[in-house]
N, C-alpha and C positions, 0 to 999 in steps of 0.2 A: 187444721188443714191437713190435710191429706198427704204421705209422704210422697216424695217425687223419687223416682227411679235416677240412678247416675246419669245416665243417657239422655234424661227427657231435661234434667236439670243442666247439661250441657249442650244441648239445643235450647235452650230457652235461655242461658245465658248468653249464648252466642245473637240470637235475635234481640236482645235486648240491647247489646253492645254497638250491633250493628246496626238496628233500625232504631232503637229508643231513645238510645245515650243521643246521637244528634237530634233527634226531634225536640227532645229535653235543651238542647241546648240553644234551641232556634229559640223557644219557647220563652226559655230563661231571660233571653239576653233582650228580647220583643218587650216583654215585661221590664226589664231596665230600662231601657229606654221610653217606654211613655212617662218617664217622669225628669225630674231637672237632671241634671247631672250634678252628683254629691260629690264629696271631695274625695280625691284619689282615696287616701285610704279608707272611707266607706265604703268608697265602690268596690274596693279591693275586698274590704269584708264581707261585702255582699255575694261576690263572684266567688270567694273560698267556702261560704257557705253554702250556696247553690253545687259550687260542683262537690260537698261531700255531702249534700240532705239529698240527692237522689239514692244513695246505693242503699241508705237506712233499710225500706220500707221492702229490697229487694236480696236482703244477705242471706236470707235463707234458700235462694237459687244459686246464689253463688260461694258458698257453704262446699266444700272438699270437691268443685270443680276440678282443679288443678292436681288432685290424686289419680292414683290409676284405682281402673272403677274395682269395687269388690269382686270377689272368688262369685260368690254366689249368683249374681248374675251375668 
């Protein structure tokens, strides 16, 4: 993959937090519910799971966000 400029990597995190994290969590919780309700603490582990298995697939956007951007660009 191609590297991402500071800039572009902090609007695309920003879009993701904003628009994707809720969608992900509509999604998430839609999908719990079509099934029985498990016992608290399954359900509990399934909710700690889901809200840390999103950021996996996306840390490479959010990777030195939170730095101030390099000299060179």
């Amino acid at each position: 993959m191609p590297e991402l400029s500071h800039k572009t990597r902090r609007r695309l995190s920003l879009l993701v937090l904003i628009v994707g994290l809720p969608v992900y969590i509509v999604v998430a919780s839609t999908i719990v519910t079509l099934f029985e309700r498990p016992p608290i603490l399954v359900e509990l582990a399934i909710y700690v799971a889901l809200g840390v298995l999103w950021a996996f697939p996306l840390r490479f956007v959010f990777k030195g966000v939170g730095r101030e951007a390099p000299p060179e660009e």
